[in-house]
C-alpha positions in Angstrom: 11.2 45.5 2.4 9.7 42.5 1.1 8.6 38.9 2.7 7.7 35.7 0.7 5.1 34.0 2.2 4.6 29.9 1.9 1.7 28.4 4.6 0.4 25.2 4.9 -2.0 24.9 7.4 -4.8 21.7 8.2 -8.0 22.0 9.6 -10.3 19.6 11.3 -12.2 19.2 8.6 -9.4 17.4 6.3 -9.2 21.0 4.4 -5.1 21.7 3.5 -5.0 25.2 2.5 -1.2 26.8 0.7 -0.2 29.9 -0.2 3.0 29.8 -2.1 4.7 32.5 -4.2 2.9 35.4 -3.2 4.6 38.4 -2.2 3.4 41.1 -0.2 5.2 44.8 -0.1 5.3 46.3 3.2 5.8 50.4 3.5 6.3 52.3 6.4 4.1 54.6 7.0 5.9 57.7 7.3 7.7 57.2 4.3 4.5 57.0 2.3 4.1 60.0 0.5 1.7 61.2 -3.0 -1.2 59.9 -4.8 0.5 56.6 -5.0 0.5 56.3 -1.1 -3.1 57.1 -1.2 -4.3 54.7 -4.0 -2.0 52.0 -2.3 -3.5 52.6 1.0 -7.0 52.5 -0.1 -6.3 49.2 -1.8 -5.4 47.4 0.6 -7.9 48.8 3.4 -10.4 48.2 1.0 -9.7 44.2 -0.3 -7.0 43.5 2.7 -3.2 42.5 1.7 -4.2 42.0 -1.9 -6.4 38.7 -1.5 -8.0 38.6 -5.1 -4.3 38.6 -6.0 -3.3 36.0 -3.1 -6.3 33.7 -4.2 -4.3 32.4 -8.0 -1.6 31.2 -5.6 -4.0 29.9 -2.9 -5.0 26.1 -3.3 -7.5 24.1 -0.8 -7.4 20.1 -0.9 -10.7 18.2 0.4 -10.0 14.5 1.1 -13.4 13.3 -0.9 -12.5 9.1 0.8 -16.2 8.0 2.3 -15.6 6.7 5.6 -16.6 3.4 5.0 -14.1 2.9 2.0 -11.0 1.0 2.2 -10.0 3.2 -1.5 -10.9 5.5 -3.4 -9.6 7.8 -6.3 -11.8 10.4 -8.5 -11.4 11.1 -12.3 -13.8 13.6 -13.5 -15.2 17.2 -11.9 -17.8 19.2 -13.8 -20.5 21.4 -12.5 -19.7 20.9 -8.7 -19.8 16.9 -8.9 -16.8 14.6 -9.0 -16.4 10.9 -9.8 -14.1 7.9 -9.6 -14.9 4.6 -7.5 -14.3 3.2 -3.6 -13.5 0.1 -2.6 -16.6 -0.6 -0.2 -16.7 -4.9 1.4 -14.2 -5.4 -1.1 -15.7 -4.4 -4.2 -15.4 -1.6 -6.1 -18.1 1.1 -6.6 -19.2 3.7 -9.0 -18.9 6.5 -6.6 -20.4 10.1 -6.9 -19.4 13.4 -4.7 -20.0 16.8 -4.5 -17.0 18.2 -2.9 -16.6 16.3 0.0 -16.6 12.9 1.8 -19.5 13.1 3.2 -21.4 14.1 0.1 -20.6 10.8 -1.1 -23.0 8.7 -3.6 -23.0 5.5 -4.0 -23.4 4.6 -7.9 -23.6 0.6 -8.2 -26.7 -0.4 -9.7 -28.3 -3.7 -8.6 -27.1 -7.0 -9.6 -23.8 -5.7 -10.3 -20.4 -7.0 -8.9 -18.2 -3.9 -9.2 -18.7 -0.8 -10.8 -16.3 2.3 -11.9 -17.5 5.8 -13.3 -14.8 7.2 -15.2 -16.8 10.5 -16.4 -19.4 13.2 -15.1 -20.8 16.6 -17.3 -24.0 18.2 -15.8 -26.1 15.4 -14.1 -24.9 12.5 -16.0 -22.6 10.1 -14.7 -20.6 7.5 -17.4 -18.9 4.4 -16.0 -19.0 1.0 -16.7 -20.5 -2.0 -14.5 -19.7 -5.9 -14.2 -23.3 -7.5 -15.0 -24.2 -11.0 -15.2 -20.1 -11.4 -15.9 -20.2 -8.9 -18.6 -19.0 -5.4 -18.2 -21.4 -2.9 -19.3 -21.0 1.0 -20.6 -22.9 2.5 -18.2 -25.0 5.9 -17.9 -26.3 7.6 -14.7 -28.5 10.7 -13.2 -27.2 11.0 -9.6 -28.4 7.7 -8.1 -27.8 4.1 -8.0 -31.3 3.7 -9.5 -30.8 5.9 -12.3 -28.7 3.4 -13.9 -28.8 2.4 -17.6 -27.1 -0.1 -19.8 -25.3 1.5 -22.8 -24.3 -1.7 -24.5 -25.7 -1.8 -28.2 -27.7 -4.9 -29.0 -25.3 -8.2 -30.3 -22.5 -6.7 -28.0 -20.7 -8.7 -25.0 -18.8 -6.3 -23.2 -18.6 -2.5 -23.4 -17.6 0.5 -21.4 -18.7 4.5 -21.2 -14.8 6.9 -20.6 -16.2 10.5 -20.9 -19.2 12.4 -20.9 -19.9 15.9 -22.2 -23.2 17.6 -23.5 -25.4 14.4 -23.6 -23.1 12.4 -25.5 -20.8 9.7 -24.3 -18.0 7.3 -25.4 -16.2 4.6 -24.8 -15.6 0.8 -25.8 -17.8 -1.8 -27.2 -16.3 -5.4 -28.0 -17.4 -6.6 -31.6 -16.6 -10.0 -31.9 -13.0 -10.3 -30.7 -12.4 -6.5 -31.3 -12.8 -3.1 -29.6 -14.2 -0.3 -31.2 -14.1 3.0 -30.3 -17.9 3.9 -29.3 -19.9 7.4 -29.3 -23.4 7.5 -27.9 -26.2 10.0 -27.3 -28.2 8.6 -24.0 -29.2 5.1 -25.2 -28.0 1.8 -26.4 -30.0 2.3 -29.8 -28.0 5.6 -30.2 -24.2 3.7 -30.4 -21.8 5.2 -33.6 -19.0 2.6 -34.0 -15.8 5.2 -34.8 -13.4 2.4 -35.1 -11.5 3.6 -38.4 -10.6 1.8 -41.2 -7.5 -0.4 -40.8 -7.8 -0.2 -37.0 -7.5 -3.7 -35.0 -8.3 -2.1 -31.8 -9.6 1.4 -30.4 -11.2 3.3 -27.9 -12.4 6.7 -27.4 -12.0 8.0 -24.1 -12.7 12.1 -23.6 -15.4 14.0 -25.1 -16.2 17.5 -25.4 -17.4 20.2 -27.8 -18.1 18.4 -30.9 -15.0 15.9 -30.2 -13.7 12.8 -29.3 -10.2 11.5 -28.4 -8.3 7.8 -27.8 -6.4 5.4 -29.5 -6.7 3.5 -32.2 -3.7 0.3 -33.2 -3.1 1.1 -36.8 -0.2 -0.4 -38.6 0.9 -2.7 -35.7 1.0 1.1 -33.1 -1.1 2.7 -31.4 -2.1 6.1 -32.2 -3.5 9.1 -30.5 -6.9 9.5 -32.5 -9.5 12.4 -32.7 -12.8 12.4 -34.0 -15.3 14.6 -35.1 -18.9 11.8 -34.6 -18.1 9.4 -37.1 -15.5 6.3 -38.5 -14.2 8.6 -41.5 -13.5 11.9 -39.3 -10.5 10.1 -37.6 -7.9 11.8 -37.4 -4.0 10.7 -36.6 -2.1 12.7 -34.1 0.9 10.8 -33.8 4.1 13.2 -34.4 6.6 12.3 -35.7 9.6 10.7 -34.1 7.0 8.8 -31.9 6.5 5.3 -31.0 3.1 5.0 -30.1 1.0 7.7 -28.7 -2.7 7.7 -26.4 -5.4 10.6 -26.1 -7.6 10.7 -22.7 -8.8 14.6 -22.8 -10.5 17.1 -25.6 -11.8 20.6 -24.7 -12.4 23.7 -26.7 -10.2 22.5 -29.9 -7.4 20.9 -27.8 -6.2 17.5 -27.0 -4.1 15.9 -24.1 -2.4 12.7 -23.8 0.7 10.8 -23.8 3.4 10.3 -26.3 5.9 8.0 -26.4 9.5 9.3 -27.3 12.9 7.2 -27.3 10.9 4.5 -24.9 9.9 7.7 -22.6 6.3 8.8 -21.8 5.8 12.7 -22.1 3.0 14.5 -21.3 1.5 16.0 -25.2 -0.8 18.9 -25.7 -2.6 19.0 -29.5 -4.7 21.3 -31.6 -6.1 18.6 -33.8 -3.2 17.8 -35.8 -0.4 16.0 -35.3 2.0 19.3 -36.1 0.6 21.1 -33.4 2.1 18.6 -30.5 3.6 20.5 -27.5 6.0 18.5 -25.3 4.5 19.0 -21.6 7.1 17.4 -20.1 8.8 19.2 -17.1 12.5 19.3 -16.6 14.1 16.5 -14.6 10.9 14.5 -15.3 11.7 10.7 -16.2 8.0 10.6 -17.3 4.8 12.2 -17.7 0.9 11.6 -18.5 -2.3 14.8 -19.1 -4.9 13.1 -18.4 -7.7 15.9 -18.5 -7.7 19.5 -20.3 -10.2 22.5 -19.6 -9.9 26.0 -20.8 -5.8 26.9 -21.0 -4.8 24.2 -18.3 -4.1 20.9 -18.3 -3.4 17.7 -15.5 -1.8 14.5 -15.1 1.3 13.3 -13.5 4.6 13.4 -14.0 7.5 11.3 -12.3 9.2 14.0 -10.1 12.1 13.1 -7.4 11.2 9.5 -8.0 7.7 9.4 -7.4 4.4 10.2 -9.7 3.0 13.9 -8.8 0.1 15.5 -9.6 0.2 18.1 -12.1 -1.0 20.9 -14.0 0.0 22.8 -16.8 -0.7 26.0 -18.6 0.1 24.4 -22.2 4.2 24.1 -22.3 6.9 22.1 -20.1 7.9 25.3 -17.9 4.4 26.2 -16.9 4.8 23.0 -14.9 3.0 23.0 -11.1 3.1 20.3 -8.6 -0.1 19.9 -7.1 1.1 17.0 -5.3 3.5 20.0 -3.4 -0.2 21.0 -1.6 -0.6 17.8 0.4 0.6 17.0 3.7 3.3 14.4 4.0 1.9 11.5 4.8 1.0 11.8 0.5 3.7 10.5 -1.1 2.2 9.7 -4.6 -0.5 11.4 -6.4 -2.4 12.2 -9.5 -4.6 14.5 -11.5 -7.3 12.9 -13.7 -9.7 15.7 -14.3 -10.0 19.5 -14.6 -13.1 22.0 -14.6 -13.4 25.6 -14.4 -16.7 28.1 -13.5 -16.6 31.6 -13.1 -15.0 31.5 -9.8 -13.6 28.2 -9.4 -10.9 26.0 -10.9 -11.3 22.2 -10.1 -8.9 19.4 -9.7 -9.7 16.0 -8.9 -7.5 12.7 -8.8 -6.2 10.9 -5.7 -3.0 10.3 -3.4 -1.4 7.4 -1.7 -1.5 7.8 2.1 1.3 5.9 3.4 0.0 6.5 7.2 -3.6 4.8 6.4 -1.8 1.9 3.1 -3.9 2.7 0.5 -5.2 5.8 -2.0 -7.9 8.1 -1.4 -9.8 10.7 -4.1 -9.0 14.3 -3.4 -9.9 17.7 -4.7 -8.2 20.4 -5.7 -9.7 24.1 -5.3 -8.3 27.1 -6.9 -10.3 30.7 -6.8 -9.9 32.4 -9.8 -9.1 36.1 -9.2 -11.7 38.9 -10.0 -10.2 40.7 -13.0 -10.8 43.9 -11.4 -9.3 43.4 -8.6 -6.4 41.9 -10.4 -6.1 45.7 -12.1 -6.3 47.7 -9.4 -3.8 45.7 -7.6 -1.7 46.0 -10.8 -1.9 50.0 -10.2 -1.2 50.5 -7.3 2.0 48.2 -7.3 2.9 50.4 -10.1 2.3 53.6 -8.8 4.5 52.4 -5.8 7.1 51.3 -8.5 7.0 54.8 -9.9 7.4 56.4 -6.2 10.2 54.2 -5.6 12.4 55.1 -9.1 11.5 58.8 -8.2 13.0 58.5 -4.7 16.0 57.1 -6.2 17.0 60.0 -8.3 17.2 62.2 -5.5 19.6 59.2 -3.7 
């Protein structure tokens, strides 16, 4: 026989584990015969009911809100940090974790109003902060103190979107006019990548050699990539599309938001405006990938009237609803950033409690199966699949 497990269990220590999909086999005993019986048997005595296997479908959720905070969401996860901002005495602060509440650092350099960090790769936190009533891009090393001011020389306001590898981007205003903005660590270092023809543009995601946001060409705005420089930009705009927005690069692909017939989809590039994949999931009356790391991609997508948070494995029907994993009292939610290590996956954005009014920055945790285990799991389900078409034929 067969059971189908789903669980959702809370702990005291806001932790919200689920296990959903996973199907374990169940044998009797005495009708367990062969080498298959064996190898089955020793399988699961030796890693319990397949829990390498049960660990892709099991998902923990850590509630990263600071106690003090009256809000909070998170936007970027890399090397066991996450970032976003809390609203702490009414005002909003650049606001550093590592994996839960109380980890929480607080970001806002002195002299500053409100602050935001939008980005995080390694040490280095990107943001922006509201100086002397100018917002400036912002870069920092794990503390308040670490703080330093992006903004080239001549410019008014700017902000820092994404970090990755010691470079950064973002905005700068020159003269009445955003330009999308690359940087390696200082403000000397600033690259204006505002292309030719372009009225307005920012960059907003980094990584490997890339940059991606929007640029208004022609009276639209477009989707952009670029490869460090003005004259590398690229168009992704397909065709059929009204105007279109980039927020996420990784490993030669791009994630955003197109819009189609006055509907946002979730899109998925590989650095052309050809290669656009549709991420929207069925029934969806709109969609947004925010964030894109290895094969998978989040954002949110309006499900059952209300924005979820979501991740993708690169088409429409590979569609999962994070926002599924919370309790209840979560009625809206989003994904803003993805990272993987060896053993982890990470997912970080934020729900709206409708118990405490307002939204708080969560994590996602995934454990990535051992690909060994994964095998020997694989045989001995087989093995048991073979035992069970041999018993048939003597039905």
């Amino acid at each position: 026989m067969s059971t189908t497990i789903h669980q959702l269990s809370i702990d005291a220590g806001s932790r919200f584990v689920s296990k959903k999909g996973l199907t374990l086999y169940l044998f009797e005993p005495q009708r367990m015969e062969g080498l298959s019986t064996f190898l089955f048997a020793a399988m699961t005595l030796a890693i319990g009911v397949p829990s390498s296997i049960a660990s892709a479908d099991v998902w923990s959720v850590s509630n990263l809100h600071p106690a003090i905070a009256t809000f909070s969401e998170a936007y970027s996860a890399s090397d066991g940090m996450q970032v976003g901002q809390a609203s702490i005495g009414g005002q909003y602060h650049a606001s550093l974790w590592s994996g839960s509440a109380d980890s929480w650092v607080d970001l806002d350099p002195a002299g500053s109003t409100e602050s935001y960090a939008n980005g995080v790769s390694g040490s280095q936190q990107v943001g922006y902060a509201l100086v002397g009533g100018h917002y400036r891009a912002s870069l920092w090393s794990g503390s308040a103190i670490s703080w330093v001011d992006l903004s080239p020389s001549g410019s008014t306001d700017s902000s820092a979107n994404g970090i990755f590898g010691g470079h950064q981007v973002g905005e700068v205003l020159v003269g009445n006019q955003y330009h999308a903005s690359l940087w390696n660590g200082t403000a000397a270092s600033w690259v204006d990548l505002n292309p030719v023809g372009s009225v307005d543009s920012r960059a907003i995601g980094v990584g490997d050699g890339q940059q991606v946001g929007y640029a208004s060409v022609g009276g639209q705005f477009r989707a952009s990539l670029w490869s460090g420089s003005a004259d590398s930009w690229v168009d992704l705009s397909p065709v059929g599309s009204n105007e279109s927005y980039a927020y996420g690069v990784s490993s030669g692909q791009q994630v955003g938001r197109v819009v189609v017939g006055g509907q946002y989809r979730a899109g998925l590039w590989s650095n052309s405006a050809a290669s656009w994949v549709d991420l929207n999931p069925a029934g969806s009356l709109w969609s947004i990938a925010f964030g894109v790391w290895g094969k998978q991609q989040v954002g949110e997508a309006a499900v059952g009237g209300y924005g979820r948070a979501s991740l993708w494995s690169g088409s429409a029907a590979s569609w999962f609803d994070l926002g599924a994993l919370l309790p209840a009292d979560f009625t809206i939610s989003s994904a803003r950033g993805i990272w993987s290590d060896a053993n982890f996956t990470y997912v970080v954005g934020y729900g709206f409690n409708t118990v405490s009014g307002r939204n708080e920055a969560l994590l996602w945790t995934q454990a990535i199966p051992e690909p060994g285990a994964v095998a020997l799991f694989g045989l001995g389900y087989l093995l048991v699949a073979m035992r069970r078409r041999r018993a048939r034929r003597f039905v």
